[in-house]
C-alpha positions as CSV (number, residue, x, y, z in Angstrom):
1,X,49.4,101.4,126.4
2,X,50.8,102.7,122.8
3,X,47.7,105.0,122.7
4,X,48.1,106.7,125.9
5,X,48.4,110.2,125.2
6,X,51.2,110.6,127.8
7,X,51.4,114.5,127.6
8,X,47.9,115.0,128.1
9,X,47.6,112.9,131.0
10,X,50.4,114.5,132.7
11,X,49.2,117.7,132.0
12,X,45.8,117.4,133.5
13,X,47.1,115.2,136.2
14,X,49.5,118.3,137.0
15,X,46.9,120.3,136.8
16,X,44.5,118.8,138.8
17,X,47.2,117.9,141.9
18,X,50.0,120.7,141.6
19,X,48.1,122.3,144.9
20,X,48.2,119.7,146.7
21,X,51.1,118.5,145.7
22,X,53.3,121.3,147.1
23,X,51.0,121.8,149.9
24,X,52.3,118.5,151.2
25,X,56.2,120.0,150.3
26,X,56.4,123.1,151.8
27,X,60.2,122.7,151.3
28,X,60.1,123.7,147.9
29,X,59.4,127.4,149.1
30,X,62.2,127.1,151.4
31,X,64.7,129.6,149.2
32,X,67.9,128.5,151.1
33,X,67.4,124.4,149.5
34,X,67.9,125.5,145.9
35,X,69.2,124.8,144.0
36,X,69.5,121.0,145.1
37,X,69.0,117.8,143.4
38,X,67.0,114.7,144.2
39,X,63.9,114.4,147.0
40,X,66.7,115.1,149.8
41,X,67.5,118.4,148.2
42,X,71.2,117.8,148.5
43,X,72.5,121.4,147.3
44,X,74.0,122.0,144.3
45,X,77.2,123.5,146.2
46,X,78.1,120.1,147.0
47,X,77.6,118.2,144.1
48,X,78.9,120.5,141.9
49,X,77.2,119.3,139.0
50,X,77.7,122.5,137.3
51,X,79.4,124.7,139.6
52,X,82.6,124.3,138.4
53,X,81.8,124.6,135.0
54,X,79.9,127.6,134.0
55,X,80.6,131.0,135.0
56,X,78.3,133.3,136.5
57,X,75.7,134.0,133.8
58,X,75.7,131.3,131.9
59,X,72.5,130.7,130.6
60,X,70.3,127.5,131.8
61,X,67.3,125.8,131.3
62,X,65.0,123.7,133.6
63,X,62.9,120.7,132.1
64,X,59.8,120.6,133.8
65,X,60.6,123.3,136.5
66,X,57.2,123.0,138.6
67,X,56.7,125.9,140.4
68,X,60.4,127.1,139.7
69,X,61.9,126.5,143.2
70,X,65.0,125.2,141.0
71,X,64.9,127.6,138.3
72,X,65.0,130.5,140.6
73,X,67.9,128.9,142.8
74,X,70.1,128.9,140.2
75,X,69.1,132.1,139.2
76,X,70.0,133.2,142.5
77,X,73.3,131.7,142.2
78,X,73.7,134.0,139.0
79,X,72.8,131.9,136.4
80,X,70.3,133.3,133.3
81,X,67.7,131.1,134.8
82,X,64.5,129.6,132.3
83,X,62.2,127.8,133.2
84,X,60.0,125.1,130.7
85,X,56.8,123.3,132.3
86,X,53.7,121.1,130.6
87,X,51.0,121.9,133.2
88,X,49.6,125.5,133.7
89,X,48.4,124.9,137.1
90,X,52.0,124.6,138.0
91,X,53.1,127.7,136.4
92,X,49.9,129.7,138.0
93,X,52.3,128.9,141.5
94,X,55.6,129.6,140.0
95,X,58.0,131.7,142.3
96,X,59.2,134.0,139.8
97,X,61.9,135.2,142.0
98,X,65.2,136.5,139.6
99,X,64.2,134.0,136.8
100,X,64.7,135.0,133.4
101,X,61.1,133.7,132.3
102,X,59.2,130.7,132.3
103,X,57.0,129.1,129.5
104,X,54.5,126.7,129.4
105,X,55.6,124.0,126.8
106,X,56.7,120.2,126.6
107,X,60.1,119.6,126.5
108,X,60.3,117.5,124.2
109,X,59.0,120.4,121.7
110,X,60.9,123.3,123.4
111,X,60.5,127.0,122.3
112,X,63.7,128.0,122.1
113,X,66.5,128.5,119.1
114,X,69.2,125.9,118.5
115,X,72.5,126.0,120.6
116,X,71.0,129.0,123.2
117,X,71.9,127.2,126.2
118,X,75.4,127.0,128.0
119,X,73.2,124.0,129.9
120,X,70.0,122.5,130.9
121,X,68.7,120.4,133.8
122,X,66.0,118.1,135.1
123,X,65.4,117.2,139.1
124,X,62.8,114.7,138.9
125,X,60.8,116.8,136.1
126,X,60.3,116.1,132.7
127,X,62.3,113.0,132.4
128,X,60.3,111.2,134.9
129,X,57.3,112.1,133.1
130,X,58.6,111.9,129.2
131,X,60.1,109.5,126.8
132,X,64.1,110.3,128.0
133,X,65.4,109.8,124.4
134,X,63.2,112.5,122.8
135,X,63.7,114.6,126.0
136,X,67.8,114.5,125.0
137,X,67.3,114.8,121.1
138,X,65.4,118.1,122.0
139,X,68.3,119.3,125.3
140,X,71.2,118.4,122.7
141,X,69.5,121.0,119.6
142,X,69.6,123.5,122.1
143,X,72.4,123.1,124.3
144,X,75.6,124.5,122.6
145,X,78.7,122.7,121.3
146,X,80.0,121.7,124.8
147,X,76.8,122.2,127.4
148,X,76.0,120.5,130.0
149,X,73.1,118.6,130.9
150,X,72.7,117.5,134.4
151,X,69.4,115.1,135.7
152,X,68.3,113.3,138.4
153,X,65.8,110.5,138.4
154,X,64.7,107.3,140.3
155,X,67.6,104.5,140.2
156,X,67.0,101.3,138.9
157,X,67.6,99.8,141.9
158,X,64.3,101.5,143.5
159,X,62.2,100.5,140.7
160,X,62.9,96.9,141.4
161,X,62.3,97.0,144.8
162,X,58.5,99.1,144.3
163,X,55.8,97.2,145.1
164,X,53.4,98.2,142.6
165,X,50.0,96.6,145.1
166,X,51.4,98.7,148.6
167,X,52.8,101.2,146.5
168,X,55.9,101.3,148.9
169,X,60.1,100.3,148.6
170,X,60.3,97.2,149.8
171,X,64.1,95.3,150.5
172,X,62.9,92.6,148.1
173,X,63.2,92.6,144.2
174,X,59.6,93.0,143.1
175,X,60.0,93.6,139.5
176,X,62.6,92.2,136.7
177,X,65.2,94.3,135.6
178,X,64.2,96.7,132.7
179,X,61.0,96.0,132.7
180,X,58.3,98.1,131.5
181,X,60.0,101.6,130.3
182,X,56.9,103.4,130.3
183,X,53.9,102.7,132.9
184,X,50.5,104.0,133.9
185,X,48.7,103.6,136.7
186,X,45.3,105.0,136.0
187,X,46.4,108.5,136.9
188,X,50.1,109.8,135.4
189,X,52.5,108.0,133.3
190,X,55.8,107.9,134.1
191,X,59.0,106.7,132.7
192,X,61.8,104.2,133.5
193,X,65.4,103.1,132.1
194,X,68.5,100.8,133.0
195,X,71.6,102.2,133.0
196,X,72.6,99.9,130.1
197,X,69.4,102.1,128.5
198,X,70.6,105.3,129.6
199,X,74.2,104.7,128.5
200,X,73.5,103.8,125.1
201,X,70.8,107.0,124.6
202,X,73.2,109.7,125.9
203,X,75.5,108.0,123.2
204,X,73.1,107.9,120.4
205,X,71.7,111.5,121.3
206,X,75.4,112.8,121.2
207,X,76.2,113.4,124.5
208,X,79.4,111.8,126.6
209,X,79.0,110.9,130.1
210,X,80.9,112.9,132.6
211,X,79.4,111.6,136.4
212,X,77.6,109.4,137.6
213,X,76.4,110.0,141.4
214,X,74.5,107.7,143.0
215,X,73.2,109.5,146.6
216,X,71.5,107.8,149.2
217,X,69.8,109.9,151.7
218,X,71.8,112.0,154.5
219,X,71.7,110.2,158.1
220,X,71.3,113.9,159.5
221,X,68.8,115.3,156.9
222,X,65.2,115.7,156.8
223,X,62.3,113.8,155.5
224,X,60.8,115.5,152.5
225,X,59.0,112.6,150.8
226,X,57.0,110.4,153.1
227,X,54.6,108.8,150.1
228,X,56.2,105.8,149.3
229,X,59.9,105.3,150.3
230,X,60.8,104.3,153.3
231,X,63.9,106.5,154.9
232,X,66.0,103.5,156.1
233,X,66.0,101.8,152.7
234,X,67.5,105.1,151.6
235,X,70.2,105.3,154.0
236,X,71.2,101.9,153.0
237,X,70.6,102.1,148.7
238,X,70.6,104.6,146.2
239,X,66.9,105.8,145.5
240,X,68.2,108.1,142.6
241,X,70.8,108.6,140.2
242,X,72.3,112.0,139.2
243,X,73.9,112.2,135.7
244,X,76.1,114.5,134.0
245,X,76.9,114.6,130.8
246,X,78.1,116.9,128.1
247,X,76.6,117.8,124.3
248,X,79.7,116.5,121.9
């Protein structure tokens, strides 16, 4: 496992499935859900994650944008919008729309001057897909005193609850808590941590924790992602966490 070459995996896997990928989301080209966080898209003008602290113009990064449906949402919302992503075949469909500019680079290695950013987020982007405490070392360098960093990832919970054979959510703990931080299943590797995990990284990166929102899917919302979590176990649990915190 310690050889994996994680970035190059995810980078051709991206590569290889980014059409399809958003073939099967057609939501992401759906300008009025962005910005949003999490796979039920629940808008940023409700969890405020940064609406209340930057000012129009303020200038923010996204971790593993995709295709940009994010990047340009906030750019829409008036936000000096970039836009950082591994895999080229996601960039060739990037929307483009108001964005200040996107690059093709990992974030862990970002190309970008220390302290540019007023903030930087992630919506299930490079921190699913990257170690998370060299992913913060590199947001913190170029966040300035006082940024923000918002992200949203899979919850603990859900990870204990996969069933790694079926490859669904199940209502039965499948897997001990904290186990295995990074795996690989033949075709992407991905990334998981506790909150215990998370806690003490934000502290050691220098960040301080701000929120902590644990959604669970809308009773009168849509169906996005039908791959492996069932919507009733959603309704009832938190499939992802949203954090905020802030660069010391």
């Amino acid at each position: 496992m310690a050889k994996i070459n994680y970035l190059k995996v995810n980078e051709q896997y991206w590569d290889s499935n980014s059409e399809l990928y958003h073939d099967a989301h057609p939501e992401h080209f759906d300008a009025d859900r962005h910005p949003s966080w999490g796979i039920w898209h629940l808008p940023e003008s409700d969890l405020k994650i940064f609406t209340d602290d930057l000012p129009a113009g303020s200038r923010i990064i996204d971790l593993g944008c995709g295709i940009g449906h994010d990047t340009t949402g906030f750019a829409r919302a008036g936000y000096e919008a970039y836009g950082v992503e591994l895999s080229s075949g996601q960039l060739s469909r990037a929307l483009g729309e108001g964005a200040a500019g996107f690059v093709q680079a990992a974030a862990e290695r970002l190309p970008f001057r220390s302290g540019v950013f007023d903030a930087a987020f992630c919506d299930h982007g490079a921190f699913d897909f990257s170690p998370p405490r060299r992913l913060l070392q590199e947001a913190h360098r170029v966040l300035r005193p006082g940024g923000i960093l918002g992200l949203c990832t899979y919850s603990p919970l859900l990870q204990m609850c996969f069933d790694n054979q079926s490859g669904t959510v199940g209502e039965r703990l499948a897997n001990p808590y904290g186990d295995a931080r990074m795996k690989y299943g033949g075709d992407v590797v991905v990334f998981h941590s506790t909150y215990a995990q998370w806690i003490d990284m934000f502290r050691d990166c220098g960040f301080s924790i701000e929120r902590l929102v644990e959604p669970i899917a809308p009773a009168d919302g849509a169906t996005y992602f039908k791959e492996a979590l069932d919507r009733n176990w959603a309704e009832k649990w938190p499939a992802e966490v949203v954090w905020k915190v802030r660069k010391a």
